[in-house]
N, CA, C and O of each residue as an XYZ file, in Angstrom:
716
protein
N      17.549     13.030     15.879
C      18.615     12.219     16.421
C      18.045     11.176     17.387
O      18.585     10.074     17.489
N      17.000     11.496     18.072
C      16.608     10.372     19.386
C      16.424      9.557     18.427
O      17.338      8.759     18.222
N      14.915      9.481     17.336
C      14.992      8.579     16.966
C      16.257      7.596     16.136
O      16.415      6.379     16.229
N      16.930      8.427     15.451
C      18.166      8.145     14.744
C      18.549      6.705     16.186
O      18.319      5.526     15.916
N      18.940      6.989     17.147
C      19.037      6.600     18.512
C      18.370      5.173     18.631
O      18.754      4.003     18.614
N      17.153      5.871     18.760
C      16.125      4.962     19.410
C      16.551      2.855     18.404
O      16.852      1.669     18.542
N      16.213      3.939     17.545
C      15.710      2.553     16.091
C      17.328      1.696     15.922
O      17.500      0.519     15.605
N      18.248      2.616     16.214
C      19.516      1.734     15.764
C      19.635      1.014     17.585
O      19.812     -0.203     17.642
N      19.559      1.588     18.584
C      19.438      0.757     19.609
C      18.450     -0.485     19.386
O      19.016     -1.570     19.258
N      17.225     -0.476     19.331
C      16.247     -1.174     19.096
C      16.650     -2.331     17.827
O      16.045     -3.402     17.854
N      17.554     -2.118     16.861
C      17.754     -3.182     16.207
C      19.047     -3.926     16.618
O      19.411     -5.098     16.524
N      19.631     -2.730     17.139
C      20.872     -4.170     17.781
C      20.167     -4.842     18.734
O      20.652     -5.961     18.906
N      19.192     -4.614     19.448
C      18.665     -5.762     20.450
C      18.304     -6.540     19.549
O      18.583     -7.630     20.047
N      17.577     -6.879     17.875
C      17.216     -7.971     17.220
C      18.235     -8.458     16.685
O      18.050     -9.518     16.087
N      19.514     -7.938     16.697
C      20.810     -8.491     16.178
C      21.317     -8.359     15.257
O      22.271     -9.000     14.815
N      20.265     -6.734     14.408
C      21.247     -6.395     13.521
C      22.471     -5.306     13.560
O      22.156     -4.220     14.046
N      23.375     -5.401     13.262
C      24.485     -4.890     13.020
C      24.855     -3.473     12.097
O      25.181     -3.747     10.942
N      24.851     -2.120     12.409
C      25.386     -1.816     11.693
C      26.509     -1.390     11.523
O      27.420     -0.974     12.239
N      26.230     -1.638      9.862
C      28.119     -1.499      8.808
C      28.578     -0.454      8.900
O      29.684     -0.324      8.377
N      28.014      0.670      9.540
C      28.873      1.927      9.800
C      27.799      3.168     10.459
O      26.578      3.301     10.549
N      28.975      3.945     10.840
C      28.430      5.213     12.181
C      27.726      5.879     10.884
O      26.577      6.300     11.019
N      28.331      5.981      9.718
C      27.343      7.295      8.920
C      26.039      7.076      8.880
O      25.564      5.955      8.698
N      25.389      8.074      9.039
C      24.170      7.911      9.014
C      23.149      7.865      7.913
O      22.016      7.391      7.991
N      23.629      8.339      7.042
C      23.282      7.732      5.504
C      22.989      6.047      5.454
O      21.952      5.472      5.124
N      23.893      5.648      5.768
C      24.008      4.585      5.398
C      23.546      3.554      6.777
O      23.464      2.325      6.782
N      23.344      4.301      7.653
C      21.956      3.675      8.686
C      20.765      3.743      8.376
O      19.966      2.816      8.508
N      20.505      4.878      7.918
C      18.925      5.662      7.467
C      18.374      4.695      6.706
O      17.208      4.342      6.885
N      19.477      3.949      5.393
C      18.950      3.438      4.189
C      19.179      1.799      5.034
O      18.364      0.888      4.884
N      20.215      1.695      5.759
C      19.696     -0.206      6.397
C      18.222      0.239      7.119
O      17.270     -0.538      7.049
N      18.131      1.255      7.662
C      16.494      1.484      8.476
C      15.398      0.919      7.772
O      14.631      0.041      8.164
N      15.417      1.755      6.266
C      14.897      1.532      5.534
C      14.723      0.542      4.646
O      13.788      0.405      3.856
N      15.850     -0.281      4.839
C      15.697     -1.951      4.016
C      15.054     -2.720      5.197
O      14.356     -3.690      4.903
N      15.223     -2.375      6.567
C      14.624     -3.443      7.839
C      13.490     -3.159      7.536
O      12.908     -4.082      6.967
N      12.581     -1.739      7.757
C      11.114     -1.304      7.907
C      10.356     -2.121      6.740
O       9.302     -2.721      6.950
N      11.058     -2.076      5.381
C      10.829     -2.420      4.297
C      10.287     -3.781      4.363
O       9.080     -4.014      4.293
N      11.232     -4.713      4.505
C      11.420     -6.128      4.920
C      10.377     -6.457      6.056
O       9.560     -7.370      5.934
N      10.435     -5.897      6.826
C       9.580     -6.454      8.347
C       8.086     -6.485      7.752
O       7.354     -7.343      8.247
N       7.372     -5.411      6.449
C       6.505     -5.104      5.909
C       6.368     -6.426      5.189
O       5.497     -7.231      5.518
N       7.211     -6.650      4.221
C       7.130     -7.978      3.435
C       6.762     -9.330      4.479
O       5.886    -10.165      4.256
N       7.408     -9.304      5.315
C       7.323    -10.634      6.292
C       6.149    -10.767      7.539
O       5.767    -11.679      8.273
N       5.834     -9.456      7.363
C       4.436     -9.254      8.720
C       5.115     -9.114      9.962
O       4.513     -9.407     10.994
N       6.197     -8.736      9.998
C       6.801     -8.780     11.782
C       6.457     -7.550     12.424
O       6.930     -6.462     12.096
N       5.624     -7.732     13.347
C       4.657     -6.832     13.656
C       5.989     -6.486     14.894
O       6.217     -5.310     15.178
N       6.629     -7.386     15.420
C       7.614     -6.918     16.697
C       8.592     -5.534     15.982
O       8.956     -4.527     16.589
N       8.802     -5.814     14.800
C       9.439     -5.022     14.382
C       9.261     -3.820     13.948
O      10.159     -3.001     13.757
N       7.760     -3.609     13.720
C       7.086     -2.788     13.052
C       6.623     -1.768     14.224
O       6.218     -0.637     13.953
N       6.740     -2.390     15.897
C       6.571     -1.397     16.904
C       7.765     -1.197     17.212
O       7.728     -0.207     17.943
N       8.853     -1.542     17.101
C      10.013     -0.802     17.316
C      10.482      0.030     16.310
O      11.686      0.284     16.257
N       9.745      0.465     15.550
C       9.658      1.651     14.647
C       8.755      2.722     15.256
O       8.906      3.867     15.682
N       7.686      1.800     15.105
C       6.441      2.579     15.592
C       6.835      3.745     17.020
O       6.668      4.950     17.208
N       7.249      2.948     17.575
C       7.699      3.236     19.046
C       8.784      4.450     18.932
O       8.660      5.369     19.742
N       9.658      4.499     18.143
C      10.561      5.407     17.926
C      10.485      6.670     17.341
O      11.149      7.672     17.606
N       9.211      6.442     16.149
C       8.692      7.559     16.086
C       9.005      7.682     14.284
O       8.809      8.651     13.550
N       9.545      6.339     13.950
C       9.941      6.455     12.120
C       8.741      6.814     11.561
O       7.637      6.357     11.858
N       9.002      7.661     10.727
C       8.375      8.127      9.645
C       7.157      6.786      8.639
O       7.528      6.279      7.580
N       6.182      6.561      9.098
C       5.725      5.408      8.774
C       5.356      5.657      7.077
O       5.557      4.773      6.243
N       4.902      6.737      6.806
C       4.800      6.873      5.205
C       5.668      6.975      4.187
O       5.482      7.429      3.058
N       7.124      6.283      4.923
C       8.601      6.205      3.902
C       8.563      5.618      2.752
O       7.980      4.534      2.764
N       9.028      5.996      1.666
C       8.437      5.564      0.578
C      10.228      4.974      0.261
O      11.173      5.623      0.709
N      10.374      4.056     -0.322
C      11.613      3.670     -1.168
C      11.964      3.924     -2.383
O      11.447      4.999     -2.684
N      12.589      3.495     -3.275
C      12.492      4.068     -4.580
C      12.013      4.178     -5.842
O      12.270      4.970     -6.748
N      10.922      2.818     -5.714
C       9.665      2.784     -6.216
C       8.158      3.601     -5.919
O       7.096      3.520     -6.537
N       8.550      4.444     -4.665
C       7.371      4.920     -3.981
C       6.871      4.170     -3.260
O       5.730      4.504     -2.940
N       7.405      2.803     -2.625
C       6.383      2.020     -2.378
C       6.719      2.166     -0.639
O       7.805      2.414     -0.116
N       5.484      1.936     -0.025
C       5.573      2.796      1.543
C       5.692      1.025      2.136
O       5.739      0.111      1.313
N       5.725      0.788      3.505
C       5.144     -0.029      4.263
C       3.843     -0.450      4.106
O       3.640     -1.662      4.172
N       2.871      0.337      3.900
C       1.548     -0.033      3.829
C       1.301     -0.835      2.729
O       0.714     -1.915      2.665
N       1.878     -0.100      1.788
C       1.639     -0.724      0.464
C       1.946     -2.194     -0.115
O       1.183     -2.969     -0.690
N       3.794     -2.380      0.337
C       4.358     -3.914      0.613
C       3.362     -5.021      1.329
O       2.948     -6.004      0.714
N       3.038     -4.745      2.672
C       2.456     -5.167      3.361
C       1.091     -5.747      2.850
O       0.609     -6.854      3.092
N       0.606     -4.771      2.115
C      -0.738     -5.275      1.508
C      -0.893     -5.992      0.534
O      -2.004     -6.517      0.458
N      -0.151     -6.224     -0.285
C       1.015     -6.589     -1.750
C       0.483     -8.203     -1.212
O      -0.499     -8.824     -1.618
N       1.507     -8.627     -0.156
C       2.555     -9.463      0.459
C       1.261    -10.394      1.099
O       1.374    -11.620      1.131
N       0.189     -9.807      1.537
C      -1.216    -10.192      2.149
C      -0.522    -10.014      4.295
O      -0.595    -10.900      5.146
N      -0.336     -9.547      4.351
C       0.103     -9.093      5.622
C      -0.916     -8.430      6.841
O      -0.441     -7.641      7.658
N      -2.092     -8.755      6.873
C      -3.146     -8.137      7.826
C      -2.726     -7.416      8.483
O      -2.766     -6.191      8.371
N      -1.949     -8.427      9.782
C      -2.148     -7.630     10.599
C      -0.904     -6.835     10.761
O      -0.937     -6.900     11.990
N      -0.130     -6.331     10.592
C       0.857     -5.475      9.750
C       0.103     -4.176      9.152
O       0.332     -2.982      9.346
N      -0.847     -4.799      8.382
C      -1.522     -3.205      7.739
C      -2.611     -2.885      8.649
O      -3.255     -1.838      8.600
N      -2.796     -3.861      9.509
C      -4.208     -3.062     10.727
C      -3.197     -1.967     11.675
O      -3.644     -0.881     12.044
N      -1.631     -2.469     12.041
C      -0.982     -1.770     13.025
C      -0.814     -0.637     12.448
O      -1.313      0.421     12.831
N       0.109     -0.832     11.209
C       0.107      0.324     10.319
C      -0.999      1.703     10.422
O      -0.815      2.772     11.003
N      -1.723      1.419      9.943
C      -3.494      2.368     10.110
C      -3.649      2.456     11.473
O      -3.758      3.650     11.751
N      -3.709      1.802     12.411
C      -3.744      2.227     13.683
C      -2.980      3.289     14.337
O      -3.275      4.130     15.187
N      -1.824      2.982     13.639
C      -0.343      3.950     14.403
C      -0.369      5.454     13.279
O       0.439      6.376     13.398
N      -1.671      5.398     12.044
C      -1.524      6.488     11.436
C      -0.657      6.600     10.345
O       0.030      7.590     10.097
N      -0.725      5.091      9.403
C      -0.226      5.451      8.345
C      -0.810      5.458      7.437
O      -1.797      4.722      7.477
N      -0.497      6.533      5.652
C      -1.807      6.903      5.169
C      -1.982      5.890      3.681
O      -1.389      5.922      2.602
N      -2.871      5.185      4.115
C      -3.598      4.594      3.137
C      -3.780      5.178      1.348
O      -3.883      4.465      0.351
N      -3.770      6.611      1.423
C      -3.867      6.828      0.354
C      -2.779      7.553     -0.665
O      -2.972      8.125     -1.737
N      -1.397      7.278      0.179
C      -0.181      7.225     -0.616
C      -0.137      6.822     -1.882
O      -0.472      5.648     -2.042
N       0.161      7.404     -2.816
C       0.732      6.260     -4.163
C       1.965      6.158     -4.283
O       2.738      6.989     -3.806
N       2.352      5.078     -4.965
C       3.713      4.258     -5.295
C       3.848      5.650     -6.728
O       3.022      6.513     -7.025
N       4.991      5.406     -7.236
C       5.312      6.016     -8.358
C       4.656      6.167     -9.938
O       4.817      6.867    -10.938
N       3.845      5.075     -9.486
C       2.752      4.526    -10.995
C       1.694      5.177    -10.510
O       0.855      5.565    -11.324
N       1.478      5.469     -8.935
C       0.530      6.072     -8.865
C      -0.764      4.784     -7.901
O      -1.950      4.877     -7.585
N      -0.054      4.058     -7.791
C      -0.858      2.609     -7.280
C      -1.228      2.814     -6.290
O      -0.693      3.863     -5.933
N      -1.961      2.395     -5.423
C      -2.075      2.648     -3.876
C      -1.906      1.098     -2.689
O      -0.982      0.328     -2.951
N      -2.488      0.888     -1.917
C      -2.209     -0.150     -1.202
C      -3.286     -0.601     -1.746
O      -3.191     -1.550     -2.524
N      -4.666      0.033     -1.432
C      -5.957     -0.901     -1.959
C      -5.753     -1.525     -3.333
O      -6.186     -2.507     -3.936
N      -5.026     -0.668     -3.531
C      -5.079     -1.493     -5.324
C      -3.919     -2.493     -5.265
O      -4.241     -3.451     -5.968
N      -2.952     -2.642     -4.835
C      -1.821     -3.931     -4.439
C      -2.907     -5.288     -4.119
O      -2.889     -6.449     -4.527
N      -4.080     -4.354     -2.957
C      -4.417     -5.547     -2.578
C      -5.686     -6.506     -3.714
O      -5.894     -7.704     -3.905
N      -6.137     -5.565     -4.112
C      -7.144     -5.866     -4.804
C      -6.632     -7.048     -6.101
O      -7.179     -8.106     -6.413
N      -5.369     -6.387     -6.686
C      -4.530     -7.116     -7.393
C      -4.017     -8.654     -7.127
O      -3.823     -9.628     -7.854
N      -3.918     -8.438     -5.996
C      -3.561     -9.616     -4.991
C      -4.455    -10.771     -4.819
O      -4.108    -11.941     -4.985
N      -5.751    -10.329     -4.440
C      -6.895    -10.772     -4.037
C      -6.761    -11.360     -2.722
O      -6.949    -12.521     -2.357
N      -6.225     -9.840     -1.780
C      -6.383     -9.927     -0.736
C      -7.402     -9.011     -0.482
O      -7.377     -7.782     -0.417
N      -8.445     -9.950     -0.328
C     -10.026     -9.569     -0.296
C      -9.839     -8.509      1.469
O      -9.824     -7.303      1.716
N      -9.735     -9.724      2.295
C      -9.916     -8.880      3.498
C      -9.059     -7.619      3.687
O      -9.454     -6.575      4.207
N      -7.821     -7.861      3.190
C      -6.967     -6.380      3.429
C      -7.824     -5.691      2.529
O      -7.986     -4.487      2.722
N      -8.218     -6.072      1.878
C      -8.972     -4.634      0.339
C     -10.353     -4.415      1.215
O     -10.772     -3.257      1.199
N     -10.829     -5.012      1.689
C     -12.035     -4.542      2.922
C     -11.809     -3.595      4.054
O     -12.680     -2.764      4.313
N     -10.235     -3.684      5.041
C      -9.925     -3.011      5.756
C      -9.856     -1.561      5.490
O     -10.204     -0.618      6.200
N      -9.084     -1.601      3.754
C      -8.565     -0.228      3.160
C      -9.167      0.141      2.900
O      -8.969      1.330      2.651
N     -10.728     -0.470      2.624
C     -11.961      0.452      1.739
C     -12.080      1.091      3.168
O     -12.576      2.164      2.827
N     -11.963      1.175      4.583
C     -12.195      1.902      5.157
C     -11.801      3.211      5.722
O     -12.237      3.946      6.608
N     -10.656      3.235      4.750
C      -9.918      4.668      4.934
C     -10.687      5.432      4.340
O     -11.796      5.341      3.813
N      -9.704      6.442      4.549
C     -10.272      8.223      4.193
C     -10.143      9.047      2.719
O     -10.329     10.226      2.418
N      -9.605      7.481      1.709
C      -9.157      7.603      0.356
C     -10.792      8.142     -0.393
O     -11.949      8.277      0.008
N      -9.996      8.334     -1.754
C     -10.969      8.613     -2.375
C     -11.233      7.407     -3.240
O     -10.335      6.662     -3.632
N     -12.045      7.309     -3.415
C     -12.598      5.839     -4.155
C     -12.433      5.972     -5.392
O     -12.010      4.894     -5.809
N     -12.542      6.765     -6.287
C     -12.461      7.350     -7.720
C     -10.776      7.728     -7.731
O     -10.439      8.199     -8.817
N      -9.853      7.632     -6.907
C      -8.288      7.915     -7.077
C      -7.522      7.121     -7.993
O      -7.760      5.918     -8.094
N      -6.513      7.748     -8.757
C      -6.568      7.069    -10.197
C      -4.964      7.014     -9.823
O      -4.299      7.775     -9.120
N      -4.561      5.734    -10.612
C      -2.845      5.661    -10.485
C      -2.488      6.430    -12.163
O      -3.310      6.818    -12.993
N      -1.198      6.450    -12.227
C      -0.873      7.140    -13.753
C      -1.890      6.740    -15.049
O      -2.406      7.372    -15.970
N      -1.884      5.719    -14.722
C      -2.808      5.038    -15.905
C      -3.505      5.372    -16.271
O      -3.662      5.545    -17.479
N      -4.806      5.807    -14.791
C      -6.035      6.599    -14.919
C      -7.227      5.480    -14.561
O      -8.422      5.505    -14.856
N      -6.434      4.462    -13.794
C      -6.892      3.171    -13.559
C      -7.902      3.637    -12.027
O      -7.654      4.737    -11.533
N      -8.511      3.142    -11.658
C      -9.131      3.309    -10.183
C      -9.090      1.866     -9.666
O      -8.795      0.883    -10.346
N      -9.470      1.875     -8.194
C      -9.715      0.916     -7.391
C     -10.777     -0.350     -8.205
O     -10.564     -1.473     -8.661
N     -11.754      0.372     -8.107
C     -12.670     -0.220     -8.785
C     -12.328     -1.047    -10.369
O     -12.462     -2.265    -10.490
N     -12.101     -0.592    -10.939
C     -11.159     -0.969    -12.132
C     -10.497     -2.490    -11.908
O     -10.714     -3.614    -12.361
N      -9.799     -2.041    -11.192
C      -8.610     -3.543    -10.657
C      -9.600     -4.661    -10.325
O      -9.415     -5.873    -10.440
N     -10.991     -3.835     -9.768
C     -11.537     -5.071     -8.785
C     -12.646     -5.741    -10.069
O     -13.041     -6.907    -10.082
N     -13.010     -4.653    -11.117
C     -14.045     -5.470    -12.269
C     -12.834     -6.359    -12.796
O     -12.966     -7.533    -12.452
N     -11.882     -6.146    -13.416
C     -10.407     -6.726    -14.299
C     -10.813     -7.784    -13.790
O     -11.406     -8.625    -14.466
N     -10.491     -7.980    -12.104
C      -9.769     -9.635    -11.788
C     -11.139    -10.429    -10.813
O     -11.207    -11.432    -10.102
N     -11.973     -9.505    -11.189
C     -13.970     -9.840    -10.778
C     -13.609    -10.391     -9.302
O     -13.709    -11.470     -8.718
N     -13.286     -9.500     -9.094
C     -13.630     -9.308     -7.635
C     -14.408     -8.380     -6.815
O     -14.198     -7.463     -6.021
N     -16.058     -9.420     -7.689
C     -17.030     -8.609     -7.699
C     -17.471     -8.430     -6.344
O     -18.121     -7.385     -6.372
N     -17.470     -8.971     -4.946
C     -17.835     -8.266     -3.357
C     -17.030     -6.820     -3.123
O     -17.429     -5.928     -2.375
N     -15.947     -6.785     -3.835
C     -15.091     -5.121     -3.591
C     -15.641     -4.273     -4.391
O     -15.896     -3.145     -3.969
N     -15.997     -4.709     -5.968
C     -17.137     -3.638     -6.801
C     -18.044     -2.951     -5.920
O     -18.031     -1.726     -5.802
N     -19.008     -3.880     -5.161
C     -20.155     -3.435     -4.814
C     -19.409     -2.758     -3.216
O     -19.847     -1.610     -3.130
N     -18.742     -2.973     -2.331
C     -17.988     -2.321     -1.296
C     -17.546     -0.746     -1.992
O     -17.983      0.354     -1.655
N     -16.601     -1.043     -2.995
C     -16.494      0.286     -3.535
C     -17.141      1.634     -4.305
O     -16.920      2.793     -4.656
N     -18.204      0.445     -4.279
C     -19.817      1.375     -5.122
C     -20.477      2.028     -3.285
O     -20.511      3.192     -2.887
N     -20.637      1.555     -3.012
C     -21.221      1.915     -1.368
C     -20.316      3.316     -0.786
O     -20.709      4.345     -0.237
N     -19.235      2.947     -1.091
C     -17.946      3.868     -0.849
C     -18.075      5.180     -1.451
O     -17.875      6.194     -0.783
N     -18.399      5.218     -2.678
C     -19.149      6.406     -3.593
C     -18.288      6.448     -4.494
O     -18.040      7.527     -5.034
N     -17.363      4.806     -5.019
C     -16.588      4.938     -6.676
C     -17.968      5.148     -7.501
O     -19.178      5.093     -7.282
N     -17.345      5.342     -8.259
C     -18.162      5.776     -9.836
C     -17.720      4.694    -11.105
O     -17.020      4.813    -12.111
N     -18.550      3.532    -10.474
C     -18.340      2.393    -11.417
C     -18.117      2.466    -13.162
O     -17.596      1.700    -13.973
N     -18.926      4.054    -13.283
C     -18.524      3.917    -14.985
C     -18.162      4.931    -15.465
O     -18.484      5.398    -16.558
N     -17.180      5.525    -14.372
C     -15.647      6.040    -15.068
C     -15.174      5.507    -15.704
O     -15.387      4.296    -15.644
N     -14.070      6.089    -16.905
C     -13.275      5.434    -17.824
C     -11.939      5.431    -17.611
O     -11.460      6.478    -17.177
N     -11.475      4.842    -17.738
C      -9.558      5.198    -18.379
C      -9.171      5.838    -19.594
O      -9.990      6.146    -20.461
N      -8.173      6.007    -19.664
C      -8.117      6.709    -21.373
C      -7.781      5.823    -22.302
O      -7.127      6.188    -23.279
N      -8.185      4.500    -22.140
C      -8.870      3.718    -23.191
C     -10.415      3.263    -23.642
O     -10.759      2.561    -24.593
N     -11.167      3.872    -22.683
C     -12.533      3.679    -22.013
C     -12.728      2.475    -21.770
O     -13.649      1.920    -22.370
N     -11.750      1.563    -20.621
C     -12.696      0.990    -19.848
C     -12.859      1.547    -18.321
O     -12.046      2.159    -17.628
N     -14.123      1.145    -18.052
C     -14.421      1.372    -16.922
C     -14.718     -0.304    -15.670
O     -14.906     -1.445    -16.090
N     -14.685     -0.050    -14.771
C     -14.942     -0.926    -13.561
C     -16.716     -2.349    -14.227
O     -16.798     -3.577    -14.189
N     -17.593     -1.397    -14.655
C     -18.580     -1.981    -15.154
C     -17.814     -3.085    -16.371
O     -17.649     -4.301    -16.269
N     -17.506     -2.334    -17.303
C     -17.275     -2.567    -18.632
C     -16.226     -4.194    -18.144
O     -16.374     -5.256    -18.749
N     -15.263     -4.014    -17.000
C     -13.748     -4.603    -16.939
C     -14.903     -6.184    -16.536
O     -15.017     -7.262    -17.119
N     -15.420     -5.746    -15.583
C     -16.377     -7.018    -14.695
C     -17.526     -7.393    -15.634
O     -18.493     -7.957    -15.124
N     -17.530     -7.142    -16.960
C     -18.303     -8.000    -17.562
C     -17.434     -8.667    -18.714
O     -17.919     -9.582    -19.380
N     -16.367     -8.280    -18.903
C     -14.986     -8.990    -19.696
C     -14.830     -8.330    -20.832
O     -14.430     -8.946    -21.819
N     -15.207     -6.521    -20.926
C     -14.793     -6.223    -22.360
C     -14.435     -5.106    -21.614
O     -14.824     -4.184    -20.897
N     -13.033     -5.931    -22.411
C     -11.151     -4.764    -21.708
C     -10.735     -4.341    -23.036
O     -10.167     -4.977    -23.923
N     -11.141     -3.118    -22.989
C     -10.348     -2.082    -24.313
C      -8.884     -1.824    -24.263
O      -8.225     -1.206    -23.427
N      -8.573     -2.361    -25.213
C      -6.394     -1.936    -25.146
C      -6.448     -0.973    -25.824
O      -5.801     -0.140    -25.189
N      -6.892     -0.395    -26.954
C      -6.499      0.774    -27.665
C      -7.677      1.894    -27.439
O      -8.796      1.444    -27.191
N      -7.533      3.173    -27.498
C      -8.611      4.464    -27.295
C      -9.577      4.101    -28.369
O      -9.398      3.551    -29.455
N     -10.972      4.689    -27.606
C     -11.820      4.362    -28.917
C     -11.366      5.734    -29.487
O     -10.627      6.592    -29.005
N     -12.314      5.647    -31.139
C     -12.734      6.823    -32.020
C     -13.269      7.018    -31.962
O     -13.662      7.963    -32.646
């Protein structure tokens, strides 16, 4: 309840309004603000969460957390506060994606530098069976290959089509399983 408290005080000071006492239906505007403030980098907003004590690894209904948006979106310093205040980097979205891999996708080089410094596993695979590394041979974003080789990925893992991170960063991308 404090926080329940805290966060709906704290946003009527930014001027939002809420449409009603139930708390359902505060929880989920909470969760469209936290969401949003992630997309936009509003770091003011992101300590009046912080500060209250929200649940920073909230996932929405894609799975997708704060960290993850944020990194998506190219949002630094948003995902430095994030990790600072203890949020976990190695969440996946529902596909199984993580933030490093949003960013890598992105070619948000420096956020994909920050995240290689978490406590993830480098070889962590989204549904696909895709890894970090993977994303980063695909779209040759070859300085994160060699970051994520240092890290201790395993550049010539496969997917269950067999490509691997090596194979992706030299431009032969398998669509169908071999025989």
């Amino acid at each position: 309840m404090r926080i329940y408290l805290g966060l709906l005080a704290a946003l009527l000071t930014f001027g939002v309004q809420a449409e009603s006492a139930d708390p359902r239906v505060v929880k989920a505007q909470l969760q469209t603000y936290y969401f949003d403030a992630a997309r936009r980098g509003d770091v003011e907003m992101l300590n009046t969460f912080i500060e209250s004590g929200y649940s920073l690894n909230t996932q929405d209904e894609k799975g997708y957390t704060a960290l993850i948006l944020a990194a998506y979106h190219g949002q630094g310093t948003f995902v430095e506060h994030l990790l600072a205040a203890g949020a976990d980097a190695c969440v996946q979205d529902l596909r199984g994606n993580t933030a490093l891999m949003g960013a890598i996708f992105k070619g948000e080089l420096n956020i994909a530098q920050r995240l290689l410094a978490t406590t993830c596993n480098p070889d962590q695979r989204n549904a696909a069976g895709q890894t970090a590394a993977m994303y980063a041979g695909l779209f040759k974003r070859v300085e994160l290959l060699e970051a994520l080789k240092a890290e201790g990925a395993d550049l010539n893992v496969e997917d269950p089509l067999g490509n691997s991170a090596s194979r992706l960063a030299r431009g032969e991308i398998r669509t169908a399983a071999p025989r």
